[in-house]
Structures are given as structure tokens and as C-alpha cells.
C-alpha positions in Angstrom: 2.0 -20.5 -9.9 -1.2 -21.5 -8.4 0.2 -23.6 -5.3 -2.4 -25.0 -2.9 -2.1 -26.3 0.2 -6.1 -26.8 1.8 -7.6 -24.9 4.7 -8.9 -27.6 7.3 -10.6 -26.2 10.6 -9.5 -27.8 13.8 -12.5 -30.0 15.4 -12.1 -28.1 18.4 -13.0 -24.9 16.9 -16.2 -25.6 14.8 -18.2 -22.6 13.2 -17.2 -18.9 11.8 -18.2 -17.2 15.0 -15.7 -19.3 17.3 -13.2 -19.1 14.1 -13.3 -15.6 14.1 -13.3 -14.4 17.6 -11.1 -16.8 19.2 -7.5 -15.9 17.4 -8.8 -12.0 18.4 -7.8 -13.0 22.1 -4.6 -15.1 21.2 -2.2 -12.9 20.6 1.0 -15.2 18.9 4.2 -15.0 21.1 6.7 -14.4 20.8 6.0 -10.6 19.7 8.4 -8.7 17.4 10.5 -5.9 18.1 9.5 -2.9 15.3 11.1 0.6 14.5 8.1 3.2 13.9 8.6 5.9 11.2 6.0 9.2 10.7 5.3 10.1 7.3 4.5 13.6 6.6 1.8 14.0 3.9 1.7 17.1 1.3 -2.3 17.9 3.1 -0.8 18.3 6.6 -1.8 14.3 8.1 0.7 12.0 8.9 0.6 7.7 8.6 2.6 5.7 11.1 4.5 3.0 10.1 5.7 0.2 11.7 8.8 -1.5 10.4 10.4 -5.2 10.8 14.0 -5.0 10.0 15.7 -7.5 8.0 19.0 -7.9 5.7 18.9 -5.1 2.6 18.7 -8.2 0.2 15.6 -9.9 1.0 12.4 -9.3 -0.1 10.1 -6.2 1.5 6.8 -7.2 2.6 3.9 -4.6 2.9 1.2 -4.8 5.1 -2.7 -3.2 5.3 -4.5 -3.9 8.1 -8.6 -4.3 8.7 -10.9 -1.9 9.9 -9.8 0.0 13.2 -6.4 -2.6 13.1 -3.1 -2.0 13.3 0.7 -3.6 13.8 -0.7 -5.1 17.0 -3.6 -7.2 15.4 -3.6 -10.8 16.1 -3.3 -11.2 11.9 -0.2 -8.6 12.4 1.5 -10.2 14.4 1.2 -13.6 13.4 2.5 -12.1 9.8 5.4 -10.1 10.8 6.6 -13.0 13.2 6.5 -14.9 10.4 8.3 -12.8 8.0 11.3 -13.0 10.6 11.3 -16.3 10.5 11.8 -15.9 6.5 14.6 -13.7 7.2 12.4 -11.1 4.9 11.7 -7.3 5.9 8.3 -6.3 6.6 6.4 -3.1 6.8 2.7 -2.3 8.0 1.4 1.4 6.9 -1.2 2.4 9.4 -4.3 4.1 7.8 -5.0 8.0 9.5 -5.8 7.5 12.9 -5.1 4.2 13.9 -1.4 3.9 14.6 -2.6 5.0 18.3 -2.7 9.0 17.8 -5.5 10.8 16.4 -4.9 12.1 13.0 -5.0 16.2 12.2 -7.2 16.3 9.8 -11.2 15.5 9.7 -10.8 12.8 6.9 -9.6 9.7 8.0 -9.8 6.3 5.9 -12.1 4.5 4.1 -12.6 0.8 2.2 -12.3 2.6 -0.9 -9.3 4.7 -0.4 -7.2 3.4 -3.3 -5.5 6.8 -4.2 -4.2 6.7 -0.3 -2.3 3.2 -1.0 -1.1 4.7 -4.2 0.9 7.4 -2.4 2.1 4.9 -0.1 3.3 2.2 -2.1 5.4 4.4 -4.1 6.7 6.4 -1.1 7.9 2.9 0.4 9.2 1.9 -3.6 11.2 5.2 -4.0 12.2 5.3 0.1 13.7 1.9 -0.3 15.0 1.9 -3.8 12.7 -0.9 -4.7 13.1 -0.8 -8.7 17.1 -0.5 -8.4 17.8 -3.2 -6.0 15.2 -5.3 -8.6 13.9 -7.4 -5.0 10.1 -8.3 -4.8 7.9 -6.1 -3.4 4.7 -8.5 -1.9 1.6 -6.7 -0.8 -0.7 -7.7 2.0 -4.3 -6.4 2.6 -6.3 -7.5 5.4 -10.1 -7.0 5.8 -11.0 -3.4 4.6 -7.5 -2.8 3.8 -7.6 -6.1 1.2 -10.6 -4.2 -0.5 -8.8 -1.0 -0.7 -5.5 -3.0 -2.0 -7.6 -5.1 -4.4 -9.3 -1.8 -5.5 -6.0 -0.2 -6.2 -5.1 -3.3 -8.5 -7.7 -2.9 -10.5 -7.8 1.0 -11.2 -4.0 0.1 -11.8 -4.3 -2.7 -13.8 -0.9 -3.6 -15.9 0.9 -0.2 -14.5 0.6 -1.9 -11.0 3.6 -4.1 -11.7 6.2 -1.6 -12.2 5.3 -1.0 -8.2 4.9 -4.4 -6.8 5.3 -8.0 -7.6 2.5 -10.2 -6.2 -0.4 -9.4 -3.6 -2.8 -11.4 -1.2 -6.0 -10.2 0.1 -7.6 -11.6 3.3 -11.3 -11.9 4.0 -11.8 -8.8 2.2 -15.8 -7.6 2.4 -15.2 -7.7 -1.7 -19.4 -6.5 -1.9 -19.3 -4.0 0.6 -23.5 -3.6 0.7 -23.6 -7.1 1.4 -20.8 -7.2 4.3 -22.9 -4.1 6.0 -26.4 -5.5 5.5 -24.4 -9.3 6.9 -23.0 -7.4 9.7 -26.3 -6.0 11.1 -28.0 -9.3 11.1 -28.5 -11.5 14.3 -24.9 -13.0 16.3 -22.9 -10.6 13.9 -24.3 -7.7 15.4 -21.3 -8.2 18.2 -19.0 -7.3 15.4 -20.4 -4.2 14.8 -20.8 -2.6 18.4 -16.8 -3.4 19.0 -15.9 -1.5 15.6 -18.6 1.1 16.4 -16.9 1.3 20.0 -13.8 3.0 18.5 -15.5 4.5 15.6 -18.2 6.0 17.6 -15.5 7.6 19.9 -12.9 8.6 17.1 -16.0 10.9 15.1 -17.1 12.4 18.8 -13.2 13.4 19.2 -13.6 15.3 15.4 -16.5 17.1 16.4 -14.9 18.3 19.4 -11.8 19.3 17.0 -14.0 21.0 14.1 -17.1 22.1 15.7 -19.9 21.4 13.3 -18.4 19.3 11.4 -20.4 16.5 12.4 -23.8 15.4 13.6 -22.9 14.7 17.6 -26.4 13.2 18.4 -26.0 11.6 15.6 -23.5 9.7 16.2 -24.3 9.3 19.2 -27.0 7.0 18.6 -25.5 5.5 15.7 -25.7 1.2 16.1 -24.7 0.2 12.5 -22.1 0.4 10.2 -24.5 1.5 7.6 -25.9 4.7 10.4 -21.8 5.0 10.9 -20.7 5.4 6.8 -24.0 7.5 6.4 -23.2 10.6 9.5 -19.1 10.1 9.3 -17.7 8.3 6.2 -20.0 9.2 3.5 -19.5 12.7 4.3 -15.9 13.1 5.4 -14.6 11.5 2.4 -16.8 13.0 -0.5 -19.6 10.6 -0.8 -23.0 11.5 -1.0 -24.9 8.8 1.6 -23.6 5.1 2.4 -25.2 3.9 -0.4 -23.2 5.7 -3.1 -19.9 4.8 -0.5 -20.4 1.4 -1.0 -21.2 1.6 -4.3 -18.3 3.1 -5.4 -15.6 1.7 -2.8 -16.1 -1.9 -3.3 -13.5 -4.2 -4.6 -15.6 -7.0 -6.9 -16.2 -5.1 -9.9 -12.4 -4.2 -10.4 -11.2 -8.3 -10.0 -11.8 -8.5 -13.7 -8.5 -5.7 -14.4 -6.3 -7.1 -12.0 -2.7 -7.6 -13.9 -0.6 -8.3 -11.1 -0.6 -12.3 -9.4 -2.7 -11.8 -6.9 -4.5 -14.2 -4.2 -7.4 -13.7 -2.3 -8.7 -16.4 0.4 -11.8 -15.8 2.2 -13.6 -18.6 4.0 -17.0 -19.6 3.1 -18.2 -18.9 6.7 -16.9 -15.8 7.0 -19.7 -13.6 9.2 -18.5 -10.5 7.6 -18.5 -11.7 3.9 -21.7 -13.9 3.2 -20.5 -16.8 0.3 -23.2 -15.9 -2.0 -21.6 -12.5 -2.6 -18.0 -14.1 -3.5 -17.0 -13.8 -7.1 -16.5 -16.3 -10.0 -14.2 -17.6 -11.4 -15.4 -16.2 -14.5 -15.6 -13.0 -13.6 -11.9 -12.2 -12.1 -9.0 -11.6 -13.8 -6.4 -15.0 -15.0 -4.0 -13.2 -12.4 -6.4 -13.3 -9.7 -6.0 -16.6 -7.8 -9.3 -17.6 -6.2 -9.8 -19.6 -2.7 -13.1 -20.0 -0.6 -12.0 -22.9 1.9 -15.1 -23.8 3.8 -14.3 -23.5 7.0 -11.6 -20.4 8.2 -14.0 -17.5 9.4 -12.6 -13.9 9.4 -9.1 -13.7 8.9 -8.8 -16.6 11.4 -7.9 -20.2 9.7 -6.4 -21.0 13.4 -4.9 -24.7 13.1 -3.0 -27.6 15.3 -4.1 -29.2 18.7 -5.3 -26.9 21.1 -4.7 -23.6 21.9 -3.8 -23.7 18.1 -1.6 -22.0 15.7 -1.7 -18.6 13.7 0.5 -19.6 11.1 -1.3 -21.1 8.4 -2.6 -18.2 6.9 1.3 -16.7 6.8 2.7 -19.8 5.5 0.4 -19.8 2.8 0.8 -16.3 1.4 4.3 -16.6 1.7 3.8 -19.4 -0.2 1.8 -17.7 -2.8 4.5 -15.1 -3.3 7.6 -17.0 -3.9 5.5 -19.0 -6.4 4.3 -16.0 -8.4 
């Protein structure tokens, strides 16, 4: 089950920084065509999501993106395209807020937000009659949406594989206090001020919507993820301060119920993820499948000559999943 094929970093693109940044700006080509459907939730909100049509027989891949992402992320993109090359159907369910419209309500999403996937994976189960067809349903998280994902997994434990039938998780910040306290060191701070950029001006837009519902000079000067989770997350979403958020949100502790084949890669030099926070084997679950290649950064593991290729990363979950 456990097929391997190692991650090896082009010489032309040497440390987690370059690794990391450099696939942001190129965007794979050619770029699919996908049919976007609203779903109405029972609280008023809606989620976008953004589908890649296939033939009704193939198997129906489902896609979470990263913090502030969407169908357009380089990681996306380079996914989907592969998935038509597979012939296989894909879907990517945007969290509130990010499908490019401002959601209605003053919550919006969150690393820990496992009841959220819940709803959605059996909406897209029961919308596509998943269990009576008997194909595969794969699951892919990305970043904060391979914590929530991986979260999810192990609340569920066994009941998670009457839903789906294998899922990867990419460079997911498994230890969310050490991902925030990473991201607000040194070079990494760049990472921060372009999430906080969108962030920033997303919790501005809410305040203007629900006057006093937020802390406006607070936010304001907000210039960490911590400050950010602490005046908007934390308190949107039912948590007390950022500490309690993290706490409670992260993925790690719930590796060890995970009953579902699962992989989850994340590269030792990941700038988001320090190495010294990544799990054990001995403490995950026999279904999770473990890889920490050196070199890869966040959700880059760009390969071939230069400008490179996206689609390792694809090839390998893909990989992952018909092996499961």
C-alpha cells in the first residue's frame, strides 16, 4: 500500500524559501476549464465550489485548499490538471469567503473546522451518489485545509470510511503553536504580511458589515498570525484567545485514530512547519502513511530542468490512492 517514489529538489532551486515561493508565481498551463456550483447552508452562508467534469464512472476527487487559497492556487491547479489527465472528476470546496465573494455571515473558517468538512463531504457523497455507484471517493487537504481534513479523520476514526476511501494531506501545520510561533520568526515573516494582507482586509470588511463586532484598531495594527487568531479567529469561531484555538484545532494529537489510508508528506524544510514538531512514527495511526522528504518546502516539491514542473506532488498522491 505504502508506494514510494522519493522527493529530490532540483539543484537550481536550493532551500525552503526559494522552494516555497517560487511555484506561487508559476502558475501550471495549461489551465482547466471548471463549472462552479453555490451551496446553500441551513445557517444562511454559502461555500463555492468549483468542479472538474469527468466521465460518471471514474473516481471523484475532493479538494481543500490552504489558508486564503482557492481553485486558482498554484497547488490547485497543478492537481485538477492532473486529474484530467487521469480522466478522473475532481471537486475543490472553497472554505467561507474565499471562492472570491465575501461570505454573509461573521464566521468564516478556521484550521480546526472539522464539523464544516463533515457537512461537506457528505453533501458531495449523497449529491453524487457516491455509496451506490461504490467508486472511490479520494480526499485532498492542502496546508490549513490538510489539518482540518486530518482533524476530521481522527474525530471520525473507523466511521470515516463509509464516506471516503483514502486521503493525503499536504504540508499541513500538524502543531499549529509551532507553525505560528515559525511563521513570526526572521525570513518567514514575508509569509505572514501576504496572509495578513487578505486577512487584515476581509475582518475590516466584517466590521463594516456588523458594527462592533470587531476590534477595528485592532486589527488594524495586527502583524502576526498569533495578534490575527487572537482579535478575529479566536473570537468569531467560539474560542477563548489563540492559545486555546490552537490548542484545540490542531491536527497531531488526532494521527493516532485515523482509520482511513491516509498520507501525509511535508518537507523537512518546510518554513511554515519546523521538522522538530513532525510526528512519529510511533505515535500515528498504522493507516497513516508518514513522509518528511528533506528537501520540498511548502507545498512546492517543484521538479525537472528549469522553469520546472508541478507535477510531482499530483503524481504521487494519485499514486497513493490507487494503491490504497
Amino acid at each position: 500500500m505504502n508506494v514510494k517514489f522519493n522527493y529530490v529538489a532540483p539543484k537550481w532551486l536550493p532551500g525552503g524559501n526559494v522552494q516555497t515561493i517560487y511555484p506561487y508565481f508559476l502558475k501550471p498551463s495549461p489551465q482547466v476549464t471548471l463549472q462552479r456550483e453555490r451551496w446553500e447552508i441551513d445557517d444562511g452562508d454559502f461555500v463555492d465550489v468549483d468542479w472538474l467534469e469527468g466521465p460518471l464512472d471514474k473516481p471523484l476527487v475532493v479538494m481543500f485548499h490552504g489558508l486564503e487559497g482557492s481553485s486558482r492556487s498554484h497547488y490547485s491547479l497543478s492537481i485538477l490538471n492532473h486529474l484530467r489527465e487521469q480522466n478522473w472528476r475532481g471537486a475543490v470546496i472553497h472554505f467561507r469567503g474565499c471562492s472570491g465573494e465575501s461570505n454573509r455571515l461573521p464566521r468564516a473558517y478556521h484550521a480546526g473546522d472539522s464539523m464544516e468538512i463533515d457537512w461537506m463531504l457528505r453533501r458531495i457523497a449523497h449529491q453524487c451518489e457516491l455509496q451506490k455507484s461504490g467508486l472511490p471517493l479520494y480526499v485532498i487537504g492542502i496546508s490549513l485545509g490538510g489539518n482540518v481534513l486530518l482533524k476530521w479523520l481522527g474525530e471520525q476514526g473507523g466511521q470515516a470510511s463509509r464516506l471516503i476511501t483514502a486521503a493525503a494531506a499536504v504540508s499541513a501545520p500538524l502543531d499549529l503553536a509551532a507553525a505560528g510561533k515559525t511563521l513570526d520568526l526572521g525570513f518567514n515573516q514575508i509569509y505572514t504580511r501576504h496572509f495578513l494582507s487578505s486577512l487584515k482586509r476581509k475582518a475590516l470588511e466584517k466590521h463594516k458589515r456588523f458594527p462592533g463586532l470587531l476590534d477595528e484598531k485592532a486589527i488594524a495594527s495586527t502583524s502576526s498570525l498569533y495578534e490575527f487568531d487572537n482579535h478575529v479567529t479566536a473570537p468569531l469561531h467560539g474560542f477563548l484567545n489563540t492559545e486555546e484555538y490552537w490548542s484545540k484545532s490542531s491536527s497531531k494529537p488526532w494521527l493516532q485514530h485515523i482509520q482511513v489510508p491516509t498520507f501525509v508528506i511535508n518537507a523537512q524544510n518546510d518554513p511554515f512547519m519546523p521538522a522538530d514538531a513532525l510526528p512519529a512514527r510511533s505515535k500515528v495511526s498504522s493507516m497513516v502513511f508518514l513522509e518528511f522528504p528533506e528537501q520540498g518546502g511548502h507545498v512546492g516539491f517543484m521538479h525537472g530542468t528549469f522553469p520546472g514542473q508541478l507535477s510531482w506532488l499530483p503524481q504521487r498522491i494519485t499514486s497513493f490512492f490507487q494503491s490504497a
